[in-house]
TIMINU-998754 format. One record per residue (C-alpha): x, y, z. Coordinates in nm, 2 decimals, always signed. Last residue first. Layout:
BEGIN
{u:X	v:Y	w:Z}
...
// end
This chain:
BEGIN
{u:+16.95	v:+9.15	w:+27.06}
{u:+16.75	v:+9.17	w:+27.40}
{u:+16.53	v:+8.88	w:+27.37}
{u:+16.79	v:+8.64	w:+27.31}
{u:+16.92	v:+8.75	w:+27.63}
{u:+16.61	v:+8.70	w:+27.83}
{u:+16.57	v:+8.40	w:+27.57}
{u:+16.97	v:+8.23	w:+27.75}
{u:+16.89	v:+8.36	w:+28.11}
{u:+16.55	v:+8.20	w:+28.12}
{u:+16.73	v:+7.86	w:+27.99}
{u:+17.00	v:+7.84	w:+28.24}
{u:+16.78	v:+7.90	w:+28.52}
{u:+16.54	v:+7.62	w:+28.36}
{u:+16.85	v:+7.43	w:+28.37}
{u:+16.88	v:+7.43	w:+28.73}
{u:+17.15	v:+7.11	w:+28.78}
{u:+17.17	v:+6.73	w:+28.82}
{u:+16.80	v:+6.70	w:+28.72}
{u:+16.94	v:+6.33	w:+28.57}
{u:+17.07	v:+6.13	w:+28.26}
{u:+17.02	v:+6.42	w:+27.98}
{u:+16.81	v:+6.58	w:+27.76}
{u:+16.79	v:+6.95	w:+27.75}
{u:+16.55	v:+7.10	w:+27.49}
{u:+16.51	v:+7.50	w:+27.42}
{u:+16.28	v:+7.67	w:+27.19}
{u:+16.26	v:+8.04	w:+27.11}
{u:+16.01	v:+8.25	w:+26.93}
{u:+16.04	v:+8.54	w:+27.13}
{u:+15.71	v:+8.56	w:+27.25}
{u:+15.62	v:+8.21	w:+27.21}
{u:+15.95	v:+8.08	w:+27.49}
{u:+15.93	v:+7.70	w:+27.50}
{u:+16.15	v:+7.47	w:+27.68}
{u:+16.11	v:+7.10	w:+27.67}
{u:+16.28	v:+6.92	w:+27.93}
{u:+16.43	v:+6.60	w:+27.99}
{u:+16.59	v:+6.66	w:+28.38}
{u:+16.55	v:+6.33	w:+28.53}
{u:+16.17	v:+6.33	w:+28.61}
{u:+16.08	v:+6.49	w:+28.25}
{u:+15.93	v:+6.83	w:+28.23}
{u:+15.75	v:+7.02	w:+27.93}
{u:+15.82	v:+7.37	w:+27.99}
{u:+15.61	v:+7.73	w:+27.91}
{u:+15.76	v:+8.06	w:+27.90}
{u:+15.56	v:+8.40	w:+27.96}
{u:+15.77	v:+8.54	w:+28.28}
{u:+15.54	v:+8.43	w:+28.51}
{u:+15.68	v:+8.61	w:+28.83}
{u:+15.57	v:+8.49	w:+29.19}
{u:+15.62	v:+8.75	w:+29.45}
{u:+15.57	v:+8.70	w:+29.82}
{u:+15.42	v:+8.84	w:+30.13}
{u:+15.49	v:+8.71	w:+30.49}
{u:+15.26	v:+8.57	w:+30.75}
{u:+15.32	v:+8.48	w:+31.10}
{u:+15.17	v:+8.13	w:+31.23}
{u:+15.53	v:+7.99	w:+31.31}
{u:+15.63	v:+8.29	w:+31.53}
{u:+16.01	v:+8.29	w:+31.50}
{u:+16.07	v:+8.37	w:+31.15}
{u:+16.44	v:+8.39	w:+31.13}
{u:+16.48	v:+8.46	w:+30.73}
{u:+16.76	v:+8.21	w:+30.65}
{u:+16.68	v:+8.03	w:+30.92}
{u:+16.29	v:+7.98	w:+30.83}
{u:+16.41	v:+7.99	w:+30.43}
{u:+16.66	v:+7.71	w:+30.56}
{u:+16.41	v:+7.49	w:+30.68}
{u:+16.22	v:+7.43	w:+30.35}
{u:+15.83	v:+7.58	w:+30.38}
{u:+15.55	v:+7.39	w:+30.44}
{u:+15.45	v:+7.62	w:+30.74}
{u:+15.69	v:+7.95	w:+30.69}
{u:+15.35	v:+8.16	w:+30.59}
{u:+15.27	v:+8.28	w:+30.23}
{u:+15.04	v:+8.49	w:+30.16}
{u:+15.15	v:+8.57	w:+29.75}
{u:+15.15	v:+8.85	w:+29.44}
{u:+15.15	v:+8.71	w:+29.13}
{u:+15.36	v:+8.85	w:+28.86}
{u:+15.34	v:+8.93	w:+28.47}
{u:+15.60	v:+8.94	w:+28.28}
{u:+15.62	v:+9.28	w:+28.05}
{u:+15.99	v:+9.35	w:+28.14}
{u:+15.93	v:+9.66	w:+28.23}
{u:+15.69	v:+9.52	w:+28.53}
{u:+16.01	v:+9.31	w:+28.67}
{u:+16.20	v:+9.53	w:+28.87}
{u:+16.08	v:+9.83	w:+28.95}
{u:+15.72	v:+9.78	w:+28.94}
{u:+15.72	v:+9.43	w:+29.10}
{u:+15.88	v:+9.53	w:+29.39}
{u:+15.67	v:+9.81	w:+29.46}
{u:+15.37	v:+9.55	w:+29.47}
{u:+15.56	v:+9.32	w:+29.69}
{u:+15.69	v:+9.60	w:+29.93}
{u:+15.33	v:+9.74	w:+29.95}
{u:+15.25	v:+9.39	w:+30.03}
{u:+15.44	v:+9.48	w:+30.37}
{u:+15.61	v:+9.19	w:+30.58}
{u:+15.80	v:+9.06	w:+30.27}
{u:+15.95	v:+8.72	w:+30.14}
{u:+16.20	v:+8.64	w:+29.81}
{u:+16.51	v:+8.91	w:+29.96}
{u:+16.76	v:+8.85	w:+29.76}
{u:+16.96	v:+9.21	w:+29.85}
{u:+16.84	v:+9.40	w:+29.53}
{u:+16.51	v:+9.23	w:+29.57}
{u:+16.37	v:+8.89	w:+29.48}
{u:+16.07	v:+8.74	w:+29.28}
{u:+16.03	v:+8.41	w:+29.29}
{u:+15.97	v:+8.18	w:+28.95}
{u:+15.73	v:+8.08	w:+28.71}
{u:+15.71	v:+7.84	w:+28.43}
{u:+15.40	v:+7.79	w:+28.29}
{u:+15.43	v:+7.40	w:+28.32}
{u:+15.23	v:+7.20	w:+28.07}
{u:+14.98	v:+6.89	w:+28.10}
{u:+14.68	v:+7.10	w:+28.00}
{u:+14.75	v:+7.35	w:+28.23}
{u:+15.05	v:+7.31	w:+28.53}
{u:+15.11	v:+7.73	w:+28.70}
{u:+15.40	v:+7.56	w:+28.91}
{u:+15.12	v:+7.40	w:+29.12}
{u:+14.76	v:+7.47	w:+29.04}
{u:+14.56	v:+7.80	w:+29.04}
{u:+14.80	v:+8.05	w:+28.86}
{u:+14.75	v:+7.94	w:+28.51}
{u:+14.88	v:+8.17	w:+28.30}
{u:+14.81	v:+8.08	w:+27.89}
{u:+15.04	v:+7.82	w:+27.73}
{u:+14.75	v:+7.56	w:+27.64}
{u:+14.46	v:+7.76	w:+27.60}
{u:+14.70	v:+7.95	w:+27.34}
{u:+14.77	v:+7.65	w:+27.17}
{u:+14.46	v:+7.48	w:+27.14}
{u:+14.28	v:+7.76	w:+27.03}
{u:+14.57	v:+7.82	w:+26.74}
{u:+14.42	v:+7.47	w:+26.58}
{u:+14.67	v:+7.16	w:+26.56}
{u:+14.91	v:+7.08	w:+26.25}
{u:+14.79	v:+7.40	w:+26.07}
{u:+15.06	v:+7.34	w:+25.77}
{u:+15.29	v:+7.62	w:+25.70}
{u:+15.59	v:+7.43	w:+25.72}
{u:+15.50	v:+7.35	w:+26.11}
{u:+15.20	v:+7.57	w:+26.24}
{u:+15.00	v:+7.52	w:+26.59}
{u:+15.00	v:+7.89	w:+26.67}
{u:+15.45	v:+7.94	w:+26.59}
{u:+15.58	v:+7.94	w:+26.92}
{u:+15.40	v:+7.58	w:+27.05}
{u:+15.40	v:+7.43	w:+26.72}
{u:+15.82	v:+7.45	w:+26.75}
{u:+15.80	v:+7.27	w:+27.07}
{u:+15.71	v:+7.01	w:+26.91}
{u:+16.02	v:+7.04	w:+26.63}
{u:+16.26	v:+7.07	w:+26.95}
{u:+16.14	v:+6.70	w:+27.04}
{u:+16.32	v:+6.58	w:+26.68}
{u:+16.67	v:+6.77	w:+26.76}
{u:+16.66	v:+6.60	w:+27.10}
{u:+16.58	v:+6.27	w:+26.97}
{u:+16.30	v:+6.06	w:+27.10}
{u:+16.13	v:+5.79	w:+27.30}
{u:+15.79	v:+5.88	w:+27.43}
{u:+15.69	v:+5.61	w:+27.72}
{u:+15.60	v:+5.89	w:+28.04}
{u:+15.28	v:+5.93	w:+28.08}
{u:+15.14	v:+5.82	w:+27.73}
{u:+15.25	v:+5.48	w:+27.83}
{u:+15.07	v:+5.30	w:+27.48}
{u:+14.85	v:+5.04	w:+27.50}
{u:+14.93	v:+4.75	w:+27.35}
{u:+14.75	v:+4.47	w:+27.50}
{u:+14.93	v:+4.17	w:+27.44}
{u:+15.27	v:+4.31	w:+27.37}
{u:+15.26	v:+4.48	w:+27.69}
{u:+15.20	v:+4.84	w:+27.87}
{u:+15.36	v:+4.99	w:+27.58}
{u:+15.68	v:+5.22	w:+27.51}
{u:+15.65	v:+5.48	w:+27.19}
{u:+15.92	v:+5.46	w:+26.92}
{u:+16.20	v:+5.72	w:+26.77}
{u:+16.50	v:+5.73	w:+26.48}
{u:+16.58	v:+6.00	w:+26.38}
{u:+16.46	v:+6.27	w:+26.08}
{u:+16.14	v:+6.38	w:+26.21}
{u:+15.97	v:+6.53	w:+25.93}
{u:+15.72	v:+6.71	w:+26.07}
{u:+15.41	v:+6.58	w:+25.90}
{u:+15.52	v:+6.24	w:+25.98}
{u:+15.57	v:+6.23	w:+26.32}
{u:+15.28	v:+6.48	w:+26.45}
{u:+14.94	v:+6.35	w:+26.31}
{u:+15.03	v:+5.95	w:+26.20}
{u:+15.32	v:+5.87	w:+26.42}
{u:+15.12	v:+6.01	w:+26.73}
{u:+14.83	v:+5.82	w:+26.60}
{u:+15.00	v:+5.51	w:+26.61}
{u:+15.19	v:+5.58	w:+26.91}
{u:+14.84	v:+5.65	w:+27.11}
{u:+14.68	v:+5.30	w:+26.96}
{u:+14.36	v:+5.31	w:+26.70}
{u:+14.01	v:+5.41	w:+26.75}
{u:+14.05	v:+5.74	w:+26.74}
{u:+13.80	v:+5.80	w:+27.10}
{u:+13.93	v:+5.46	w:+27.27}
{u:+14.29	v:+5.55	w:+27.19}
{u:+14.25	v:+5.90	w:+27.33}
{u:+14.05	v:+5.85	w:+27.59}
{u:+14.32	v:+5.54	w:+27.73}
{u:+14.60	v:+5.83	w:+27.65}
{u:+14.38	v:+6.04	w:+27.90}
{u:+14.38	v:+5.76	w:+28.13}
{u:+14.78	v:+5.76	w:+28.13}
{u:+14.78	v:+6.14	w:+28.20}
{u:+14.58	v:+6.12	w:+28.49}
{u:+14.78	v:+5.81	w:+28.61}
{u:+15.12	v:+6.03	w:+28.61}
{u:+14.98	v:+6.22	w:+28.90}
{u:+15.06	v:+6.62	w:+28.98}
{u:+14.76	v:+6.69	w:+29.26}
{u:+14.50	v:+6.94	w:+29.23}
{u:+14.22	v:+6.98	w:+29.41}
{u:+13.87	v:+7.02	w:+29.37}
{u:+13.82	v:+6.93	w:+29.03}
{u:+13.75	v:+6.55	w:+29.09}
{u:+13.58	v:+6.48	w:+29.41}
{u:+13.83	v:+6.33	w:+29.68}
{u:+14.04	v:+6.06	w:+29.81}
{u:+13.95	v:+5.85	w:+29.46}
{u:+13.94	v:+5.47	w:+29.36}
{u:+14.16	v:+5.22	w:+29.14}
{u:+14.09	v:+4.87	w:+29.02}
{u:+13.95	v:+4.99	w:+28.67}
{u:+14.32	v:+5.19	w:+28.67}
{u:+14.47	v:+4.83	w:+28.71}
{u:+14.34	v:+4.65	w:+28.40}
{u:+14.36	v:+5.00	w:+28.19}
{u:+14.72	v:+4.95	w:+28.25}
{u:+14.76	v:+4.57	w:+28.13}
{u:+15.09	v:+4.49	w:+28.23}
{u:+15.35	v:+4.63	w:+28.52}
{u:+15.62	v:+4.82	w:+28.54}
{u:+15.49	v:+5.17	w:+28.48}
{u:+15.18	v:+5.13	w:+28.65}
{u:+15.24	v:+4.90	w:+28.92}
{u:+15.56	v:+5.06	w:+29.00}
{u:+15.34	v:+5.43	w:+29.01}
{u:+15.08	v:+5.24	w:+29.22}
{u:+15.36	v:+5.16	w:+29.48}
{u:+15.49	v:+4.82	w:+29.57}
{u:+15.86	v:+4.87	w:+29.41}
{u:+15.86	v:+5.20	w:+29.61}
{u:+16.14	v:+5.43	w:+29.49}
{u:+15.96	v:+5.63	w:+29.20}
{u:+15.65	v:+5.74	w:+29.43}
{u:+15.31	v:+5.88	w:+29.28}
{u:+15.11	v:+5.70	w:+29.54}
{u:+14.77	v:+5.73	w:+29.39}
{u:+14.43	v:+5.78	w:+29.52}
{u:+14.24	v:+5.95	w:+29.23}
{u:+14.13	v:+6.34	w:+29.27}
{u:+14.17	v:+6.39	w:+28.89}
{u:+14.31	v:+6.71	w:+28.92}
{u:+14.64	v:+6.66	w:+28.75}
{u:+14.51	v:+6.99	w:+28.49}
{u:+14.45	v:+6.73	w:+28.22}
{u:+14.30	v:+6.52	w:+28.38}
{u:+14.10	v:+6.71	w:+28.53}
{u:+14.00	v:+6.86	w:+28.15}
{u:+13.91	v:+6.55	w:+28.07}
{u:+13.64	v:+6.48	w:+28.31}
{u:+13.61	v:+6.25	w:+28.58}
{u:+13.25	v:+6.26	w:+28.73}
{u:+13.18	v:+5.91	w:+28.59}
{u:+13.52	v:+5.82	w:+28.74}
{u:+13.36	v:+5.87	w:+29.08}
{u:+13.12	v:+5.56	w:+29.05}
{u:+13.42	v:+5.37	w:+29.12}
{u:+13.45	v:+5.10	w:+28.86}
{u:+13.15	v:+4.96	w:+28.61}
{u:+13.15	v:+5.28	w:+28.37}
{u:+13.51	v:+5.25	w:+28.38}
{u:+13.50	v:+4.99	w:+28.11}
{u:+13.33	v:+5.20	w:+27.84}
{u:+13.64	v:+5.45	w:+27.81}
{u:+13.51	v:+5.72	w:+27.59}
{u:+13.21	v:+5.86	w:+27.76}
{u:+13.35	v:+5.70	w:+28.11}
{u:+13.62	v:+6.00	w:+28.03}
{u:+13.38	v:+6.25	w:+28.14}
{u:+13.34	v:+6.54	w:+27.86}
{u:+13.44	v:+6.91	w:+27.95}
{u:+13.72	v:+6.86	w:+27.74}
{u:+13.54	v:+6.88	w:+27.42}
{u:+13.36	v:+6.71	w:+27.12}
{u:+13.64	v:+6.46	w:+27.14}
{u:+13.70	v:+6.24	w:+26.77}
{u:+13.59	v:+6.58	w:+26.58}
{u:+13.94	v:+6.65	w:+26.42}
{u:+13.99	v:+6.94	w:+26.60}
{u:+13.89	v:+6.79	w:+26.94}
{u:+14.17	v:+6.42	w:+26.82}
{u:+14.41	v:+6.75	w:+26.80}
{u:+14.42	v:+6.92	w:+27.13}
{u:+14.38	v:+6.55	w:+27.29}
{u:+14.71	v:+6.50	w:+27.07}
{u:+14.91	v:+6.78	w:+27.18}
{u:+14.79	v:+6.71	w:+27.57}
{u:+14.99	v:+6.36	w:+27.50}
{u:+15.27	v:+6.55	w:+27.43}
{u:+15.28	v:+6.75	w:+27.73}
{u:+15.25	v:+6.44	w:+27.88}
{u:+15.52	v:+6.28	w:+27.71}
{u:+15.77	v:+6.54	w:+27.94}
{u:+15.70	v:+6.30	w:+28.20}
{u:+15.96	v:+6.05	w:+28.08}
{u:+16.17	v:+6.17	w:+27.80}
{u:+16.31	v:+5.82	w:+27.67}
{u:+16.61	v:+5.86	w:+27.43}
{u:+16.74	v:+5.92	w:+27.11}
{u:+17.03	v:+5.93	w:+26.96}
{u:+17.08	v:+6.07	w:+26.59}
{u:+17.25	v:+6.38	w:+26.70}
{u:+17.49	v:+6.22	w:+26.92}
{u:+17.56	v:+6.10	w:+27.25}
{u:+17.92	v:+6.03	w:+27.40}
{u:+17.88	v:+6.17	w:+27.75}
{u:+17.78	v:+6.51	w:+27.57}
{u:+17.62	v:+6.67	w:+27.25}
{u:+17.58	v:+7.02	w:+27.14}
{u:+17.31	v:+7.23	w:+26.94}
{u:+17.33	v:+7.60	w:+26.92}
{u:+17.16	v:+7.86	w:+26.72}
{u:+16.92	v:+7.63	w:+26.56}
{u:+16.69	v:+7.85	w:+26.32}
{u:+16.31	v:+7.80	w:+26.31}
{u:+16.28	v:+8.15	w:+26.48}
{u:+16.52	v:+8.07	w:+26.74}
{u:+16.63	v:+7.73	w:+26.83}
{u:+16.89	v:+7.62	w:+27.12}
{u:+16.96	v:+7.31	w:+27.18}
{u:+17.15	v:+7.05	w:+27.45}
{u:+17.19	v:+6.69	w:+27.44}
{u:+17.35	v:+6.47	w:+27.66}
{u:+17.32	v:+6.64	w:+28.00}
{u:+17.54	v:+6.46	w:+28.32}
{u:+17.67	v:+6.79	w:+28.39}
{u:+18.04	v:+6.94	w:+28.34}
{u:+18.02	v:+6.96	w:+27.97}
{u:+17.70	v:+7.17	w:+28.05}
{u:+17.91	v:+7.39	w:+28.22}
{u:+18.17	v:+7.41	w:+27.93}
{u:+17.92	v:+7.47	w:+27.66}
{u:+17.76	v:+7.75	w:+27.80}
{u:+18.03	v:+7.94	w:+27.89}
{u:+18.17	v:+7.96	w:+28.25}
{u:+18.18	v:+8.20	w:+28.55}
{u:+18.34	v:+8.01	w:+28.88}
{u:+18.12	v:+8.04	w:+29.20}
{u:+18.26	v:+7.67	w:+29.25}
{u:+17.89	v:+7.49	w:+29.18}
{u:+17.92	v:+7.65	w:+28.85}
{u:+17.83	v:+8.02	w:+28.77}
{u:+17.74	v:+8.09	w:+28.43}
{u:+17.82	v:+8.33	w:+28.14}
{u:+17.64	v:+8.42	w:+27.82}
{u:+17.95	v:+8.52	w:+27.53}
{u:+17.90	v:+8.21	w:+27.34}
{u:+17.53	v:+8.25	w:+27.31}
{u:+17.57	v:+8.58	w:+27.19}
{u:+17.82	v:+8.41	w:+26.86}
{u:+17.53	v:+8.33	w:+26.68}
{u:+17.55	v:+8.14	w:+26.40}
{u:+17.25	v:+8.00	w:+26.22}
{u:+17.17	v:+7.65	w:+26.12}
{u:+16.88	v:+7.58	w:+25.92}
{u:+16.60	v:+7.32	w:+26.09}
{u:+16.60	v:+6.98	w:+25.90}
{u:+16.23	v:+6.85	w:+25.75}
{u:+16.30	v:+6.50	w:+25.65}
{u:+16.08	v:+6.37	w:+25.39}
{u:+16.12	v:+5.97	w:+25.36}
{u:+16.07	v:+5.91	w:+25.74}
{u:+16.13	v:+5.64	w:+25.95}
{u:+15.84	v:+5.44	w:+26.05}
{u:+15.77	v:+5.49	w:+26.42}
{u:+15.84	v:+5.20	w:+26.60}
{u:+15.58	v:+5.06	w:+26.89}
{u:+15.75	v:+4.92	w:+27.20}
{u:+15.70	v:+4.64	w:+27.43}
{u:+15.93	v:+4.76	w:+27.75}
{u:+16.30	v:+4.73	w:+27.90}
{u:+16.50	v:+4.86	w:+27.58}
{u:+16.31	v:+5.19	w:+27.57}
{u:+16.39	v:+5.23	w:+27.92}
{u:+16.73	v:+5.42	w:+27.81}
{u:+16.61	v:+5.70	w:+28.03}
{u:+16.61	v:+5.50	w:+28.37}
{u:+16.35	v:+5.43	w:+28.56}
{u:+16.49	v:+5.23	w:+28.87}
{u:+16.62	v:+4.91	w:+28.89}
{u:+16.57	v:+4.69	w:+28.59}
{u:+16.59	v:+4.35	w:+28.74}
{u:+16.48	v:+4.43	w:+29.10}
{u:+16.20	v:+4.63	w:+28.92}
{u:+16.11	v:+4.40	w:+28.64}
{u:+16.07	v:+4.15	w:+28.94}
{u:+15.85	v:+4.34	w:+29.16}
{u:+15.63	v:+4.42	w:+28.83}
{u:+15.58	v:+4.08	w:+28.67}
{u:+15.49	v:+3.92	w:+29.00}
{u:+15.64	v:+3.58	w:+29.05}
{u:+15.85	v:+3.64	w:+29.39}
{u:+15.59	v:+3.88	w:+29.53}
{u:+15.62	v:+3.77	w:+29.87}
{u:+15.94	v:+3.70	w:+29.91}
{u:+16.04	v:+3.97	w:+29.65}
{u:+15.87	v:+4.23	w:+29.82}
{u:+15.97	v:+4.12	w:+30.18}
{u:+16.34	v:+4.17	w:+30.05}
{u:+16.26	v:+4.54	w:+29.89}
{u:+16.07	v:+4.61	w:+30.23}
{u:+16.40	v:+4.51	w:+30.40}
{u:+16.64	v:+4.74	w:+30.19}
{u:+16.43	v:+5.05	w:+30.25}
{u:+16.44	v:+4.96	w:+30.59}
{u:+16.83	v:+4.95	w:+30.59}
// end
């Protein structure tokens, strides 16, 4: 009900503004936004690169448990989820590629936040090409306009933004017609309203996962090349892979252009797997340097400072470390460290070892584990097991494994399930045959 009421005082008093009423119209994001915003169509292509298709009948054998405890193949659990598209590619080979709730191999779709990680591609190569010396530069270099905001952006670097540690005040909240995520992804105009924004604390000292950081680093971008995001996306990534669908960026508006490099990328499943592709193979597609081997390894090396191990707009996925009995928290480090030698050091991951206490934590790991002094410590396990992800809010991910040359996408209509579950399984048995 109070949800409700805000959304009614919204409208009352907002009746004419272009974001309140795109949001009652639209609802919320949704991944066939393509059709709500400006757009700007990449050309289609005349040389089509198309991956070869290789059998494998391992991926048919690899079982899951649904929400019933009940072991199924890949195919049928996904059948049961709200995913549309779903493939697997090793060593430039598909090995599986399926499609559900009536989507194909042509359709594409918006990938939300997983356009960051593709917006970091194309800061990695505007530096090669000379258009950013480096990432250590503040983004009033490039962006003129900012120069007369908060002082603070003149201490914004790039490489804040692209580790979401900006330190800007922003509400990143999906439900909240009035919040400065709405106003950025419904409204007009985005450089207009990031002039208008200030900070909660000195960039670099803490990180904080915010769309607007990558949305001022698509700003550097067009500022620094001269031309608009989607243009240069088309231009450096588009083209010399071949993508074979149909795709477009989404703008702020038609007046101004600018492309949503948070969130606007709108692509096919089979054409996002090519990305990931630079990512396992040092920047190369075809045999062509598409973006320099420093990029990429910068890009998918540990980070264990910032939340879910996030660098330059990626995930290094990580995830916790558990005993025989599923024990994830520990009295003794020596139990950690023990831990991490029998079960996962063989597997050359590497592992962090944690303080954790049960403040911040979910309720059930305090009942499941009956901590009864709030301020006690326990020791934990984080395990980086050398994959990197690209994540969308709704479950569009892009799944990278460089070690074993594996790429994964799932695009679908909602997180409904743990895919990134799904995907370690499928490259830890990749890995093995």
């Amino acid at each position: 009900m109070k949800k409700i009421i805000q959304l009614l005082s919204a409208i009352l008093l907002f009746s004419s503004c272009t974001i309140v009423s795109r949001y009652i119209r639209y609802g919320e994001a949704d991944i066939d936004d393509s059709k709500v915003f400006a757009q700007y169509v990449f050309k289609e292509n005349s040389d089509k690169y198309f991956f070869n298709k290789k059998s494998n009948s391992v991926l048919d054998t690899i079982l899951f448990k649904n929400n019933r405890g009940e072991l199924q193949n890949l195919k049928t659990i996904l059948d049961s989820t709200s995913t549309r598209a779903f493939v697997v590619i090793q060593n430039d080979s598909v090995l599986f590629e399926e499609y559900f709730n009536g989507y194909n191999n042509q359709d594409f779709s918006t990938i939300f936040s997983a356009s960051k990680s593709v917006t970091s591609l194309l800061i990695g190569i505007a530096i090669d090409e000379g258009f950013i010396k480096n990432t250590n530069d503040p983004v009033t270099k490039y962006i003129k306009e900012l120069r007369d905001a908060d002082p603070m952006f003149g201490e914004l670097t790039i490489r804040h933004l692209l580790d979401m540690r900006s330190g800007i005040k922003f509400n990143e909240s999906y439900s909240n017609p009035l919040s400065w995520m709405a106003r950025l992804y419904y409204g007009t105009n985005q450089l207009g309203k990031i002039k208008r924004m200030h900070f909660k604390c000195k960039p670099g000292t803490s990180h904080e996962y915010q769309s607007v950081s990558t949305a001022i680093l698509g700003i550097v971008l067009e500022k620094a090349t001269r031309q608009n995001l989607a243009k240069y996306f088309e231009d450096k990534v588009w083209k010399p892979l071949g993508m074979q669908n149909r795709g477009s960026w989404s703008l702020d508006d038609k007046k101004h252009k600018s492309a949503k490099s948070y969130c606007g990328l709108n692509i096919s499943a089979i054409d996002l797997a090519k990305i990931g592709t630079l990512y396992v193979n040092k920047g190369k597609f075809g045999g062509k340097q598409i973006v320099s081997e420093k990029w990429i390894t910068e890009t998918i090396s540990l980070n264990t400072q910032n939340g879910g191990g996030y660098k330059n707009q990626w995930y290094n996925e990580c995830y916790e470390g558990e005993d025989s009995l599923g024990n994830i928290f520990f009295k003794d480090s020596t139990d950690v460290i023990k831990l991490y030698r029998k079960k996962y050091a063989h597997k050359s991951v590497k592992g962090t070892m944690l303080r954790v206490t049960p403040k911040g934590y979910k309720k059930w790991y305090r009942e499941k584990y009956m901590w009864k002094d709030m301020n006690e410590y326990r020791y934990a396990l984080k395990v980086y097991p050398g994959t990197n992800s690209a994540v969308g809010i709704m479950g569009q991910i892009l799944y990278v494994d460089p070690k074993n040359k594996t790429v994964i996408v799932r695009l679908g209509d909602t997180k409904d399930w743990e895919y990134e579950q799904i995907m370690l399984k499928i490259t830890e048995v990749l890995q093995e045959i």
